[in-house]
Structures are given as C-alpha cells and as structure tokens.
C-alpha positions, -999 to +999 in steps of 0.1 A: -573-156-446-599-180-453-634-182-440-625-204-408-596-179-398-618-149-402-642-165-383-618-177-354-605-143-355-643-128-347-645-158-319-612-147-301-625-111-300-657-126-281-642-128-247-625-092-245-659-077-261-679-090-231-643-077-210-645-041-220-682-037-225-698-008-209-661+001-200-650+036-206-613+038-231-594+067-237-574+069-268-550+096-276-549+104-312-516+119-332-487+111-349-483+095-387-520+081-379-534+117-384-518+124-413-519+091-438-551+088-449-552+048-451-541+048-409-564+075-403-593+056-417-583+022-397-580+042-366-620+060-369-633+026-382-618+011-349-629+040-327-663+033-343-664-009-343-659-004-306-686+021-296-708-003-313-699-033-293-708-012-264-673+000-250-676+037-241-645+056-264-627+089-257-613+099-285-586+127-274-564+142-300-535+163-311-523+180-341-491+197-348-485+191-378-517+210-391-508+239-365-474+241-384-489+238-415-516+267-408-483+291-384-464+283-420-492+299-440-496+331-421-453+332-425-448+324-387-423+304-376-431+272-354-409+274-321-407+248-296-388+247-261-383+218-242-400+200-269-433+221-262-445+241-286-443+279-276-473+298-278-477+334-280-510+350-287-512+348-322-502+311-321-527+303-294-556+320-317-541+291-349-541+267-320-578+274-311-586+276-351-571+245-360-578+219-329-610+234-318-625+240-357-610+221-386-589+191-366-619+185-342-649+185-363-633+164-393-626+140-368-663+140-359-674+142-398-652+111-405-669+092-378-702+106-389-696+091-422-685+055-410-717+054-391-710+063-356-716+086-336-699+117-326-698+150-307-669+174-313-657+192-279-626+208-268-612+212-231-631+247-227-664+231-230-680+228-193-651+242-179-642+205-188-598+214-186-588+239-159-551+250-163-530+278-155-498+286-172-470+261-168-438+273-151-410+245-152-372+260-143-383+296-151-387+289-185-410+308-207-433+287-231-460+310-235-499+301-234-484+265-228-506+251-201-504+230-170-537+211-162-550+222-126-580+197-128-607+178-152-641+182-153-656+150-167-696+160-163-701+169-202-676+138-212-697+113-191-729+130-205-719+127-243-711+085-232-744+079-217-759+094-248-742+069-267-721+099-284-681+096-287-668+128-273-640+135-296-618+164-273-591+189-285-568+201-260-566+236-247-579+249-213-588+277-197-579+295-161-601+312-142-597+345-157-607+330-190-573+327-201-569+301-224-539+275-228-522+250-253-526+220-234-502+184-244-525+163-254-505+132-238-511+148-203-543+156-213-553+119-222-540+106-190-555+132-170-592+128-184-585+090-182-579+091-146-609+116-140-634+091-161-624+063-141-613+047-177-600+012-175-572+022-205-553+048-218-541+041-250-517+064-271-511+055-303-474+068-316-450+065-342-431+035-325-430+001-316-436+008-280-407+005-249-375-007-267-344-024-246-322-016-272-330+020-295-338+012-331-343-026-327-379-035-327-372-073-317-361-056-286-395-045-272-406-046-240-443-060-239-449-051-202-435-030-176-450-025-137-449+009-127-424+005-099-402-010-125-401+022-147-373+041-132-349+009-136-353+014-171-344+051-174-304+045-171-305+017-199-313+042-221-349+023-230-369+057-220-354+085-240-363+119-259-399+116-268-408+086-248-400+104-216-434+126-213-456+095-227-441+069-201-445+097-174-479+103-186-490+064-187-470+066-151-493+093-140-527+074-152-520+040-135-510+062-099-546+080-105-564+048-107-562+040-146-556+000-143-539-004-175-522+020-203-509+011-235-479+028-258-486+013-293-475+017-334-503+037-351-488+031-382-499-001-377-535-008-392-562-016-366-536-015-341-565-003-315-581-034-322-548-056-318-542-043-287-579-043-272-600-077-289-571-103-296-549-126-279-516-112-294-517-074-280-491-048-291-468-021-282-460-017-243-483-017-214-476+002-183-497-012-156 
C-alpha cells in the first residue's frame, strides 16, 4: 500500500468508529488464534485499537488445547462426549488452573504490554456465571455446566472503568459447585445479558459454507428465521452446529447482530468491525 491507500483505509474506518463507539462487543476468543503467536498478537492489538477508539470490548475466551496440554502432563487422558469435554474432579481443578490462572492472566499481560488495559476475571467472580450441571439425554459429562443465568454487574463495572474484562469460563451453583462452562454459550449468553450490539467468535473457518470445503461458497449473511432451511443442505454440520445455535440464541435475547469469522485471518476483528468489505457470516 501506498500512503493514499493507507490513508483511505483509516478514512473508511471513520464512519463505523463513530457506529460502534461507546457500544459494548463481545468477542469470543479460541481456536488456531490462541495458539500462533503472529494471530494471537493481531487479535490483542485489535482488541486493544478498539478499546481505544472508545468501543467497550469483552474479551471471552477458551482454551483446550492448553487444558490437554496440562491433563497430558499429569498422564490423564482428555475425554470428550458429545464433543464436550468430560470433566471429572481432577480435570475441573486443571480446568480452573489453566483458564482462570495461566490462560486468563496472559491474556491480560499481553494487553498490558500493547498498552491497553485489562482486568483478568473468570465466570465465578460476582457470582458473574450461575450454572448447574448440564443433563442432555441422560448423559454423563461430568462438571460440564449449563448456564442458569449471567450476572453482568462486575463486567459493566470493569467497562465504565475503561478496563477490558477479559473472562474465562467456568461457573458456579449455588452450593459452590463449580462447572466447565462452553465458552461459545458463554459468549452469547454474556452478550445478551450486556445488551452487546455483537457477538463475534472468531474460528478456524471461513464462516457458513453452501458447499463443505469450498470457501468461494460462503454464505455472507443469514436471518435467523432462515437458519433451519440451511440445516438439511448440509451447510450447518459437526462443529458449526453449537456456534450457529449460539449466534441463534444471541440475536433471540436481543443481540442485534453476531458474526462467525476466520481467526486465522490477521486483523480479521478489524475486517469485520471498521471496513466496508466485512468477513465470515453474520447471523442477524
């Protein structure tokens, strides 16, 4: 680029700057993004350009690979049902070690360092994620739990502070027990309880694709009501079934518009939010 296309680039973010500012944007966080270093640098240097402009980020954020990593270590073998990890006790204590402590707080480090600012919290915080254990079929998934309700107090705190609340996902009940919580579901609940205007999750493909495998094939927008014409063409399948549902979930709770986009894709956050071109799917 030369200096008139960097500068036309800066002028076509103008309009969506003034769009989103003071407006509150969850991302969900996982995938290849986490776990390249060069992605995972474009995505906090996003997160950060944006808080700075003004737009109020959740950062909300997974991280199974490191669990598998650390459950590898100890000699314990990952098992997932359903495609949900299943937690017994001593996975749920690497769960809390890992999301809550290392995951969480290098997030906010990273953000630290590229001159923003960040407070590390996870779903126990304020009672912030209620959940009780999830029961689907009679099947048995462990300390796997289903999200009874969001607290949003300490979120909305840390964003009128000016603070990015960076949030791992477990939950507690009532009796203190605490629960492995998806972090897709989590994303689009807390969206809907902040009254966020977008849920973004950022993934390892393309978006919604018509035909499986063929990225020319994908689907830019979808209504909500058009969704379940989509399921018997095969364009909603294995791992895209939970994140549609959750994007699904968001825009019936009052999220106005959510976003499936390629995290391998640098600055895809900004793509999708400050330019003309967008990317991935929206579900709205």
């Amino acid at each position: 680029m030369n200096y008139h296309e960097n500068a036309a680039v800066l002028a076509q973010a103008l309009p969506y700057i003034q769009k989103w500012q003071g407006k509150k944007i969850v991302v969900k966080y996982g995938g290849n993004a986490m776990l390249n270093e060069k992605l995972r640098m474009s995505v906090i240097q996003n997160v950060i350009l944006l808080s700075l402009v003004g737009i109020k980020v959740v950062l909300v954020h997974g991280g199974g690979p490191e669990i598998s990593d650390m459950l590898a270590k100890i000699n314990k073998e990952s098992r997932f049902v359903n495609g949900l990890r299943y937690t017994d006790g001593e996975t749920m204590d690497v769960v809390q070690m890992v999301l809550c402590g290392k995951t969480n707080k290098d997030l906010v480090g990273l953000i630290s360092k590229g001159g923003g600012r960040a407070v590390g919290l996870s779903g126990i915080d304020g009672g912030m994620i209620a959940a009780e254990k999830l029961t689907e079929d009679g099947v048995d998934y462990g300390l796997v739990g289903d999200i009874v309700s969001i607290c949003p107090d300490l979120i909305d705190l840390t964003l009128d502070t000016g603070y990015i609340p960076v949030i791992s996902t477990v939950g507690a009940s009532t009796d203190g027990t605490v629960y492995n919580i998806n972090a897709d579901t989590a994303a689009a609940k807390i969206a809907a309880a902040v009254g966020a205007e977008k849920l973004v999750l950022l993934t390892d493909v393309r978006g919604l694709l018509r035909r499986i495998g063929d990225d020319s094939s994908l689907i830019s927008e979808v209504d909500v009501a058009d969704v379940p014409q989509l399921e018997p063409s095969g364009a909603i399948t294995g791992g895209m079934i939970p994140k549609v549902a959750c994007c699904v979930d968001a825009v019936r709770r009052g999220v106005k518009r959510t976003h499936i986009i390629d995290g391998r894709i640098e600055n895809s956050i900004l793509i999708e939010l400050l330019s003309d071109a967008g990317i991935g799917t929206m579900i709205s």
